[in-house]
Backbone as CSV, one residue per row, in Angstrom:
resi,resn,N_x,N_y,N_z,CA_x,CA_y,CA_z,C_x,C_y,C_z
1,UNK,-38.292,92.658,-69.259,-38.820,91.513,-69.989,-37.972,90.281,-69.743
2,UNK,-38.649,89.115,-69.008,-37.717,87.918,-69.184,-37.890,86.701,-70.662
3,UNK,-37.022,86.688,-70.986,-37.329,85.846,-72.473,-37.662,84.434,-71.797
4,UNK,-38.602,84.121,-73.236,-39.606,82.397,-73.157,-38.552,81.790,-73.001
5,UNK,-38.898,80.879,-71.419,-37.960,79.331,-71.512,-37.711,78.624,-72.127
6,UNK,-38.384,78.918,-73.982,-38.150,77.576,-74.992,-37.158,78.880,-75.819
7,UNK,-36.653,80.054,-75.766,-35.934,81.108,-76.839,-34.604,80.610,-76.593
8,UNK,-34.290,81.058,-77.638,-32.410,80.693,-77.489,-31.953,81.442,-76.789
9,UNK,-32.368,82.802,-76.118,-31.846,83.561,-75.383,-31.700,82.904,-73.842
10,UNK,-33.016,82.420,-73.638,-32.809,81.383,-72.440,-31.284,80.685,-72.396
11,UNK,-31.531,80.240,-73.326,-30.159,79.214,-73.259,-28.661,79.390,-73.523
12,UNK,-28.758,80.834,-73.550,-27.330,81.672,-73.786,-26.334,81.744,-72.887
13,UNK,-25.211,81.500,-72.662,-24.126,81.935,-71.509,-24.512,82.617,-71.048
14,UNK,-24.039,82.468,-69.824,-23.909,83.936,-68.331,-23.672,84.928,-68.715
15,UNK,-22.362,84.716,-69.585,-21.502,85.962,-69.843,-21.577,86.968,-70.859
16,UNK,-21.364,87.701,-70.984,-21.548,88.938,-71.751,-21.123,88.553,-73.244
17,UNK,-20.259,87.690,-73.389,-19.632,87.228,-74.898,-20.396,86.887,-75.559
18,UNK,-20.242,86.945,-77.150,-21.222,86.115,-77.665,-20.409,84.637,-78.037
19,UNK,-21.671,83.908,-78.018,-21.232,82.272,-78.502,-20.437,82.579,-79.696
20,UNK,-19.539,81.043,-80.130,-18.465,81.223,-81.204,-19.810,80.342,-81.788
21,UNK,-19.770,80.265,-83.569,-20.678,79.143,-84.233,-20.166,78.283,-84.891
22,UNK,-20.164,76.697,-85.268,-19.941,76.379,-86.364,-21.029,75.630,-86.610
23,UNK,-20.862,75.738,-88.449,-22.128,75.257,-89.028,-22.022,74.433,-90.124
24,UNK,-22.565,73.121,-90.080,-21.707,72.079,-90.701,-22.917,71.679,-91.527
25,UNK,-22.482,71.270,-93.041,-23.739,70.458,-94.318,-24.001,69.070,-93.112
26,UNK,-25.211,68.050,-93.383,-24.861,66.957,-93.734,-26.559,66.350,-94.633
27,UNK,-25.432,65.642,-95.404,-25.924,65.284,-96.393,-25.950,63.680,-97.212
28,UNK,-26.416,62.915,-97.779,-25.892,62.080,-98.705,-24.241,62.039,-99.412
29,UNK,-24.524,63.211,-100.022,-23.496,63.600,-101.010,-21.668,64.101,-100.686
30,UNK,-22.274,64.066,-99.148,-20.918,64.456,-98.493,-19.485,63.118,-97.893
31,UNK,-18.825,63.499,-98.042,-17.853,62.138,-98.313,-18.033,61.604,-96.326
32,UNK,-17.534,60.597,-96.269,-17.994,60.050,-94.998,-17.130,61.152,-93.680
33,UNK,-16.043,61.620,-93.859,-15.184,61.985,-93.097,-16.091,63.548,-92.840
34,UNK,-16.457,63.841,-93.684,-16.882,64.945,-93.666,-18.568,65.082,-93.037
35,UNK,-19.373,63.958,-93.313,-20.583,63.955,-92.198,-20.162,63.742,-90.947
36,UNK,-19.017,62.949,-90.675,-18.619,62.859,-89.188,-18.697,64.250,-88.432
37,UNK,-17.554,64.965,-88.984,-17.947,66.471,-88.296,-18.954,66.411,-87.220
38,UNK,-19.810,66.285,-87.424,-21.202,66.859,-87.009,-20.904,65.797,-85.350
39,UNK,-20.469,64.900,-85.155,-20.367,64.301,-84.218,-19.458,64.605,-83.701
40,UNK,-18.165,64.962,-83.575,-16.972,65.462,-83.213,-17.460,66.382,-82.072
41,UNK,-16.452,65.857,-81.154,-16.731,67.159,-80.161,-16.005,68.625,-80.695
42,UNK,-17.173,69.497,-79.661,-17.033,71.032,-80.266,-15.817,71.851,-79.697
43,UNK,-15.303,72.799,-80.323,-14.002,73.255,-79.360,-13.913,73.956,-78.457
44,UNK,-15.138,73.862,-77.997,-15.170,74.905,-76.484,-16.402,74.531,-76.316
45,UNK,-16.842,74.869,-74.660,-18.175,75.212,-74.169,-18.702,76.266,-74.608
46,UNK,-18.181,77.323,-75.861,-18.592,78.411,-75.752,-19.415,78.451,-77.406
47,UNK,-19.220,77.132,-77.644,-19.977,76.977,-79.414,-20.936,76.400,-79.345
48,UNK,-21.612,76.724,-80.449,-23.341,76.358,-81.074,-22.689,75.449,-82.011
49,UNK,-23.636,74.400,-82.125,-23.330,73.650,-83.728,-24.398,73.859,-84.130
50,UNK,-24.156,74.554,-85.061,-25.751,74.335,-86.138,-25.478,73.339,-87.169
51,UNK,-26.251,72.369,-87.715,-26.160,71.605,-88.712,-27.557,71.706,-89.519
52,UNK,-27.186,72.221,-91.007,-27.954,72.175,-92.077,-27.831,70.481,-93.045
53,UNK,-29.060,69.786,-92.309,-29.262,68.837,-92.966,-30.630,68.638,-93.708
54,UNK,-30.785,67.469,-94.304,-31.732,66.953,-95.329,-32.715,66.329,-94.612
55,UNK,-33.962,66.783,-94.476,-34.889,65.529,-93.934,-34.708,64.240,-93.573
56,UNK,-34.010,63.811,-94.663,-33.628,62.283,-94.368,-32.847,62.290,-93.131
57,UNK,-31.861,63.045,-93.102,-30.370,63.075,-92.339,-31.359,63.612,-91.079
58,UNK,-32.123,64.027,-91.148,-32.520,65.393,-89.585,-33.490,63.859,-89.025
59,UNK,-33.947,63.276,-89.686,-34.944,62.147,-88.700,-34.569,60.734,-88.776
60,UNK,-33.345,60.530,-89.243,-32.351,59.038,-89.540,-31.253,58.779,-88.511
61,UNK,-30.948,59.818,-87.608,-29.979,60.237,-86.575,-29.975,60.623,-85.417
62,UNK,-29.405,60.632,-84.593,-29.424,61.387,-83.129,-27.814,62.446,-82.905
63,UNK,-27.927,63.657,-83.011,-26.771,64.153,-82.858,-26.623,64.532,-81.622
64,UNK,-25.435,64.442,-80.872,-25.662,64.482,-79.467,-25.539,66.441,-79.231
65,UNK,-25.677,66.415,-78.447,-26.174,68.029,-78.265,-26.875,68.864,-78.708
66,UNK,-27.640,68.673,-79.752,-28.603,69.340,-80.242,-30.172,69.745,-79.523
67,UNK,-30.039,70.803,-79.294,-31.439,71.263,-78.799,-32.684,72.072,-79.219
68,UNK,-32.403,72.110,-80.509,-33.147,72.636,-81.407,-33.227,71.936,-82.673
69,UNK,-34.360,71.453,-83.461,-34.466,71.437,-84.659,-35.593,72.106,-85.029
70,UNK,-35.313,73.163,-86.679,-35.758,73.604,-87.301,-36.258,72.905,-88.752
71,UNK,-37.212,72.893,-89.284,-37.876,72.483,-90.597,-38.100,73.532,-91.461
72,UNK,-37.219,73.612,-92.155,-37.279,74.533,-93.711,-38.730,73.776,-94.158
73,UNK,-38.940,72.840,-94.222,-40.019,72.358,-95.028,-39.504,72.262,-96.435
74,UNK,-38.174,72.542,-96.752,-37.862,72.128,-98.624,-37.682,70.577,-98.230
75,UNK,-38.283,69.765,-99.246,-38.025,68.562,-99.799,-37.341,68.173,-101.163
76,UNK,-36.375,67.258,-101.411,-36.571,67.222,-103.253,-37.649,66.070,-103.006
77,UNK,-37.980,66.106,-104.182,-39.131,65.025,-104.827,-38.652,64.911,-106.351
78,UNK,-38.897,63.365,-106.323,-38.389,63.034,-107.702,-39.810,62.744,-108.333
79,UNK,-40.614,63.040,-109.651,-42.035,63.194,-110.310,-41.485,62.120,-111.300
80,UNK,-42.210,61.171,-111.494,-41.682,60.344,-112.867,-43.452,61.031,-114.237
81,UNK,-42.820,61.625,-115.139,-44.102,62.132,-115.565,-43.985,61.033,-117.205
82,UNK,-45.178,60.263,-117.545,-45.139,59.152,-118.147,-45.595,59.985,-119.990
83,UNK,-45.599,60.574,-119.832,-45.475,61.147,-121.167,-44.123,61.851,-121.665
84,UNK,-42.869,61.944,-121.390,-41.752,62.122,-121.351,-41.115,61.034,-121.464
């Protein structure tokens, strides 16, 4: 079986190792030093960055190396309900 040219397996090292991961928030709520992360170069050729962000953050940005985005589909939504 050869795996789909769009699977992550496609896009896996040569080598027998597995990738190292890191997996970083970004968010509003996160102090500035700490959304940077996500831009920082990675510490090897041999890491994935995954980043768990917010809608806002996933379509407000360009992170360089990223070749995948995923959609949880959670949103918050704020309801103003006028009887309260």
């Amino acid at each position: 079986d050869n795996p789909d040219e769009n699977s992550p397996a496609a896009d896996s090292s040569s080598s027998d190792s597995p990738m190292d991961v890191l997996v970083l928030p970004l968010h509003s709520m996160l102090s500035v030093s700490e959304q940077t992360k996500v831009f920082a170069p990675l510490p090897n050729e041999n890491t994935r960055l995954i980043v768990v962000a917010t809608n806002i953050a996933e379509t407000s940005l360009t992170i360089p190396g990223i070749s995948y985005v995923v959609d949880a589909g959670r949103r918050k939504v704020r309801n103003y309900a006028a009887a309260t």
